[in-house]
N, C-alpha and C positions, 0 to 999 in steps of 0.2 A: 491600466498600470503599464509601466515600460515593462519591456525585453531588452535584452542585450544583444546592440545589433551586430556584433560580429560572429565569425565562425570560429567556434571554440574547441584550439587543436588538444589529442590527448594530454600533452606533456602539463596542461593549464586546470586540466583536471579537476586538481586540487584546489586551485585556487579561485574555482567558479562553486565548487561546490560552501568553498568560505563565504561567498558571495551571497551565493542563496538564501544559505542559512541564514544569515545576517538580516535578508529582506524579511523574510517569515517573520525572523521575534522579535523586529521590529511594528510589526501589527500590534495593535492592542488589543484586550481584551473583548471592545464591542468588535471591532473589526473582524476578531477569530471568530464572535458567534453569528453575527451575520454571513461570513463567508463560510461556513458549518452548514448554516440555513441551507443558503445558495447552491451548495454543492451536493447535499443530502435530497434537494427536489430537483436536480441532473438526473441522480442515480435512479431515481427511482422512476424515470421516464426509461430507462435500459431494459430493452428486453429481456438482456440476459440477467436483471437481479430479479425484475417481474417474477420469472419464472424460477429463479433458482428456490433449491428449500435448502441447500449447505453454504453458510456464505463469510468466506473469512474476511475479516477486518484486523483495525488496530487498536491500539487507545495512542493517541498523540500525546509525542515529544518533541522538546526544540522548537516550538513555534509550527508543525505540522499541521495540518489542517483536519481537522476534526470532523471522524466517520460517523461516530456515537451517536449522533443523532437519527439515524438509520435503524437502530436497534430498536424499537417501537413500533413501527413500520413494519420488521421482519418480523418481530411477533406475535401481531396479529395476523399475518400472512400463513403460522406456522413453520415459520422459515426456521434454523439454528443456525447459531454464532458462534466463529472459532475464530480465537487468538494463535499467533504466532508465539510462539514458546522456543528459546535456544536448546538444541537439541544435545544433549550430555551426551560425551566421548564419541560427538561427531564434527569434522569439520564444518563450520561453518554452514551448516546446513537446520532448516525449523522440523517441529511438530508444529499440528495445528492442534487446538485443543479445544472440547467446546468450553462455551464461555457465557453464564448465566450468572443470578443475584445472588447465588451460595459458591460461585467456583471460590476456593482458599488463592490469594492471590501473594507474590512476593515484588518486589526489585531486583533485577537482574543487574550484571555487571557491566551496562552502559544506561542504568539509572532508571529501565524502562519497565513499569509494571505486565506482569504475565502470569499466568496460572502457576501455581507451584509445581516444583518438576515430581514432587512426590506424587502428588493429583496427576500429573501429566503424565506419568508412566504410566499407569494403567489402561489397557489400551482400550479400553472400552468409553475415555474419556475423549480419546484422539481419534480423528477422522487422516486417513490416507490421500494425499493431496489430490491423488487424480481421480479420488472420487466426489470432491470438492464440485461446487457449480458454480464458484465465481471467486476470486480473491483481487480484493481490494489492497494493493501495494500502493506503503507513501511513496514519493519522489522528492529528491530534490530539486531537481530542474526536468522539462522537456520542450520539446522545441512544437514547430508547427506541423513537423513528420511526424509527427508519433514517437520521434526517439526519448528515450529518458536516460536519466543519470541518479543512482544511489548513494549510498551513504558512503561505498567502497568497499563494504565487507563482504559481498558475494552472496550474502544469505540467500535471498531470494534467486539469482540465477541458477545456485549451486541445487537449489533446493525444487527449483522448476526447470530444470535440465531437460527432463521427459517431455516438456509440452513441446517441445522440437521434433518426438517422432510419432508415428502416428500411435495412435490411440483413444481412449478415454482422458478427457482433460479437462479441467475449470476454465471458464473466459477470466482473462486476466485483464486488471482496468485499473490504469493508474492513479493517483490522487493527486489535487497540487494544488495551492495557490495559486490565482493569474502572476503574481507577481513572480513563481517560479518559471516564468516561460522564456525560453531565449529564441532568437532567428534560427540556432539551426546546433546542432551536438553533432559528435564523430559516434561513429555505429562500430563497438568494441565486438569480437567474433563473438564473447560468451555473453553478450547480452539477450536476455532472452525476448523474445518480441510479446509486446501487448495487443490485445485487443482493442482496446478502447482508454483514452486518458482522458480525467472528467476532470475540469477545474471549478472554481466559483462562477466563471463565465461563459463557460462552452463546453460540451463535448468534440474532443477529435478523434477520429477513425483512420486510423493508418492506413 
């Protein structure tokens, strides 16, 4: 699959991330479950999911590349599964929530399925991010550096801000499409660094 071979300055932002999106839901349906397949037997050559037993995921939107098929895998591992949940009378910031075949789930206000916030307040549903062992974040675009590009809502940087100091932290590992890859992204100050970005065709290690 092509990249986009120029350097893509901020002010374009926007309109690369138009781009991307556009390539994703342009896949069709065999396409997204083969490249699902492909990407799901990446991860699971990772050390860091081998070993992890807390492992946040998504369920895909927009043409997103599909983690779910992982969830089989982690439970017979004894692993748990947590979804990202928008986190009420916070900015832009998640819970994570675990996420099995009885969680009550709802549609949030960007169309995207997640545990209900009722279920989700309780905190005994919810795992603290930095006690996490590995979170699986989509992307819409990353380059061959390991840098990536989001949706633009901050969620995730706002929300993994911590893993910039030292401490306890989850490996963070990007998702994506090959077809989301470009030659090269601009490095924004609040972006937060991955560990690992896994596509249908490669893993890269920054």
């Amino acid at each position: 699959m092509n990249s986009m071979s120029d350097t893509v300055a901020p002010t374009n932002r926007r309109t690369l991330r138009r781009e991307l999106r556009r390539r994703r839901r342009q896949l069709d349906s065999r396409q997204q479950q083969l490249a699902a397949r492909r990407l799901c037997h990446g991860l699971r050559q990772l050390p860091e999911l081998f070993r992890a037993r807390r492992v946040a995921l998504y369920l895909p939107n927009d043409g997103e590349i599909d983690p779910t098929p992982l969830l089989p895998w982690l439970a017979r591992r004894g692993a748990n599964a947590y979804l990202p949940v928008l986190r009420p009378l916070a900015s832009n910031s998640l819970w994570f929530v675990h996420y099995h075949a009885d969680t009550p789930m709802v549609t949030n206000r960007f169309g995207i399925s997640e545990p209900d916030r009722r279920y989700a307040a309780h905190r005994a549903h919810r795992q603290p991010a930095w006690t996490l062992n590995a979170i699986l974040l989509p992307l819409v675009g990353f380059d061959d550096e390991g840098q990536r590009i989001g949706m633009g809502g901050g969620f995730y940087d706002r929300t993994l801000a911590f893993t910039r100091r030292p401490g306890p932290r989850p490996s963070l590992i990007g998702v994506a499409h090959e077809c989301q890859r470009v030659e090269r992204l601009p490095v924004e100050p609040w972006d937060v660094p991955l560990d690992a970005i896994v596509s249908d065709r490669q893993v890269l290690r920054p």
